[in-house]
FIMI-374149 format. One record per residue (C-alpha): residue in three letters; residue number from 0; z, x, y negated. Coordinates in steps of 0.02 Angstrom, whole numbers, plus 50000, padded with zeros to 5 digits. Example, Ala and Ser with C-alpha at 12.3 -4.5 7.8 and 13.67 -1.06 7.14 Angstrom:
BEGIN
+------+-----+-------+-------+-------+
: type : seq :    zz :    xx :    yy :
+------+-----+-------+-------+-------+
:  ALA :   0 : 50390 : 50615 : 50225 :
:  SER :   1 : 50357 : 50684 : 50053 :
+------+-----+-------+-------+-------+
END
This chain:
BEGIN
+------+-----+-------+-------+-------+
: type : seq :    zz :    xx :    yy :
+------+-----+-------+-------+-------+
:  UNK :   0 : 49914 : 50099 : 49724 :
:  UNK :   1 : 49885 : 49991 : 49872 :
:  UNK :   2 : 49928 : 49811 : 49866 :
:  UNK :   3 : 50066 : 49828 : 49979 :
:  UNK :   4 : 50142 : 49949 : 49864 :
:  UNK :   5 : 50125 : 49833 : 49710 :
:  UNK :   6 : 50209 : 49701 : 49796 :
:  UNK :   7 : 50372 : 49803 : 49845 :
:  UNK :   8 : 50449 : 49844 : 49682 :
:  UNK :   9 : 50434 : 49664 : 49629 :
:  UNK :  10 : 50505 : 49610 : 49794 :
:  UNK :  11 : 50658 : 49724 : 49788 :
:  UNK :  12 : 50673 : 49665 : 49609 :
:  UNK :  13 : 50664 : 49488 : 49663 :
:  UNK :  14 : 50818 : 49549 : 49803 :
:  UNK :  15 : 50923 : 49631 : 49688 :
:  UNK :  16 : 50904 : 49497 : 49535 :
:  UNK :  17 : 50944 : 49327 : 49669 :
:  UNK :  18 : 51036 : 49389 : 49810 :
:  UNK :  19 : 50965 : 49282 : 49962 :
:  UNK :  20 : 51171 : 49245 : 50014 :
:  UNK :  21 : 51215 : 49208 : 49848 :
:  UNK :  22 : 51074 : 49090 : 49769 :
:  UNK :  23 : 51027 : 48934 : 49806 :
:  UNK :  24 : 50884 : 48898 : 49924 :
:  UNK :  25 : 50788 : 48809 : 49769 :
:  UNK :  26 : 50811 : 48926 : 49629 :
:  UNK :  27 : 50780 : 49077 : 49747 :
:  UNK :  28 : 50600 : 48992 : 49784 :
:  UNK :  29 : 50595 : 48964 : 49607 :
:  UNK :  30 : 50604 : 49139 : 49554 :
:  UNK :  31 : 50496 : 49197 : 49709 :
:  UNK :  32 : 50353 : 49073 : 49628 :
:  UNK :  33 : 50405 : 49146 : 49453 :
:  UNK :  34 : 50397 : 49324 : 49508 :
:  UNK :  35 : 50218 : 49295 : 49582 :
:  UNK :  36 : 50267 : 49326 : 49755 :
:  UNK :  37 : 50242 : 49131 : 49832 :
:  UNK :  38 : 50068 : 49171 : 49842 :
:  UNK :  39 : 50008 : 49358 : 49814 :
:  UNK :  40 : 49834 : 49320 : 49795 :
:  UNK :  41 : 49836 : 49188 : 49671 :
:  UNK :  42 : 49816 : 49217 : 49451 :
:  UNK :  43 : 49978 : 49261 : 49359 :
:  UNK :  44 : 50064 : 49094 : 49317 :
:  UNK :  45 : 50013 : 49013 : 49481 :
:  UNK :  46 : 50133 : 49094 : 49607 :
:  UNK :  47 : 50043 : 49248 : 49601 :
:  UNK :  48 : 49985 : 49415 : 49556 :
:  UNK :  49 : 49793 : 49441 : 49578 :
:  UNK :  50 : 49810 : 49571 : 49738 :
:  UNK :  51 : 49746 : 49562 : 49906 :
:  UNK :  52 : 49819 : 49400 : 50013 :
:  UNK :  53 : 49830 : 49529 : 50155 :
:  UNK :  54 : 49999 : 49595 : 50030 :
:  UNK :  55 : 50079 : 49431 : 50073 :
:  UNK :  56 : 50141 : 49512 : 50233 :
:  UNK :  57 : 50213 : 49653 : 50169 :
:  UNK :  58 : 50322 : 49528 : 50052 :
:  UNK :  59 : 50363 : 49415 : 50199 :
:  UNK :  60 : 50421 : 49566 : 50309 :
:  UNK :  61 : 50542 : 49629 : 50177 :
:  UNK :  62 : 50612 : 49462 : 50127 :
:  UNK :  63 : 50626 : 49445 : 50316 :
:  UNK :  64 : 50724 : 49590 : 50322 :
:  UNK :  65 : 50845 : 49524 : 50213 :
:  UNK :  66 : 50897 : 49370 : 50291 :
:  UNK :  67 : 50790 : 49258 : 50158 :
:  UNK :  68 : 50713 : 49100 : 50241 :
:  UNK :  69 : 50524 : 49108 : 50215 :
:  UNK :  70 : 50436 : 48957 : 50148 :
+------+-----+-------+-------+-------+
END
């Protein structure tokens, strides 16, 4: 599975568990950072999950697409 593709799942999770519209701009951050998806490349536990920081797009472009403001 590609890095892109790892990211996706946890994205749409991250969507359908904090609704951009319906959660606050803080805690929405909060559980991006939680869910690893601040900062694709970094460890587990630091805003992260250990793939490729070329991912990071792929996260942005979907959150994009959803009407979330990007960090």
């Amino acid at each position: 599975m590609s890095p892109e593709e790892q990211v996706e799942p946890l994205t749409h999770r991250l969507l359908e568990e904090h609704p951009p519209a319906a959660t606050d701009r803080a805690h929405f951050f909060a559980a991006q950072y939680d869910a690893g998806l601040t900062w694709v490349h970094h460890p587990v536990g630091h805003g992260g999950i250990g793939v490729e920081r070329a991912a990071q797009r792929r996260v942005f472009e979907l959150l994009t697409a959803s009407g979330t403001p990007i960090l």
